[in-house]
C-alpha positions in Angstrom: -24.6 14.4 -6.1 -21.2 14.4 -7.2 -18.3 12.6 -4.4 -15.8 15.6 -3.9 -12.0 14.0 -3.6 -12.0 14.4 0.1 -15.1 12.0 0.5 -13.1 9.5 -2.0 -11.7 6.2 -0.9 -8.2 5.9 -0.9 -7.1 4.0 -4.3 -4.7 0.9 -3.8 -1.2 3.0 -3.9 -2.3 5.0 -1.0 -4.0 2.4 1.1 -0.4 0.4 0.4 1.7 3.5 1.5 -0.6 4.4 4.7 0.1 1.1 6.1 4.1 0.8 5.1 4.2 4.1 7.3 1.9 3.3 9.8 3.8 0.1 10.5 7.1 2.3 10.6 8.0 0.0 7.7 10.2 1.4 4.9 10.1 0.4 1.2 13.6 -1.6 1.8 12.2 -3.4 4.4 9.1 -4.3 2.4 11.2 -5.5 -0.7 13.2 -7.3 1.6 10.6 -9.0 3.5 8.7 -9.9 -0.1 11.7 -10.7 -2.2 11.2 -7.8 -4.6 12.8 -4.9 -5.3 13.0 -1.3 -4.0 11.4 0.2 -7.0 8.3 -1.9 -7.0 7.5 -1.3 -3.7 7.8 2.6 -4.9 5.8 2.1 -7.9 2.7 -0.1 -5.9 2.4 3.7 -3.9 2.5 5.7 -7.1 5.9 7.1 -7.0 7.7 8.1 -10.2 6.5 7.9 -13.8 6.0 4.4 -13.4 2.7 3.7 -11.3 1.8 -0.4 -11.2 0.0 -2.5 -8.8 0.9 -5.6 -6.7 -0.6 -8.9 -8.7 -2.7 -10.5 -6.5 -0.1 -12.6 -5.0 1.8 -10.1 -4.2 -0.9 -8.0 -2.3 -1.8 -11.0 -0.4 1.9 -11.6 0.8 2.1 -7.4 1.7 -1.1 -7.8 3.6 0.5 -10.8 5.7 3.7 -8.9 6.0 2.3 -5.9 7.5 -0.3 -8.2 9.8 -3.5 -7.4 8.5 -5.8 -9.1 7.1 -7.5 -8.2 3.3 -10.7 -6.6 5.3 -8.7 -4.6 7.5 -6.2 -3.4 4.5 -9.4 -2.4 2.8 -11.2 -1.2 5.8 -10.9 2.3 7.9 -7.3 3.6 7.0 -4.7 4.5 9.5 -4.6 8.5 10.2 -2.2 10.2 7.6 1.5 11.3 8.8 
């Protein structure tokens, strides 16, 4: 049986964006706290023509920036705005 979209697991840009906004975070304040800039943070959740993911590093310091740990990033999602 084919998965329809809705049963899908949220990809790593989404996952990354439902947490900045669950944690009433906003991409400045991300860059800030990680020492990057602006426009990564918007191209880790897909924004733009430019879509790239975190290096491994980098995902590790997000996850301990928004107080979660790797399982619980990956785990059950918070609810959508």
């Amino acid at each position: 049986m084919k998965r329809t979209t809705t049963d899908e697991a949220p990809d790593l840009h989404e996952r990354i964006k439902r947490w900045r906004v669950a944690k009433k975070l906003s991409q400045t304040q991300i860059a800030e706290g990680l020492g990057i800039t602006v426009s990564a943070v918007s191209y880790w959740e897909g924004g733009g023509k430019k879509r790239t993911s975190p290096s491994h590093e980098n995902l590790a310091r997000l996850v301990e920036f928004l107080g979660l740990t790797i399982p619980r990033f990956y785990g059950r999602l918070p609810e959508a705005p």
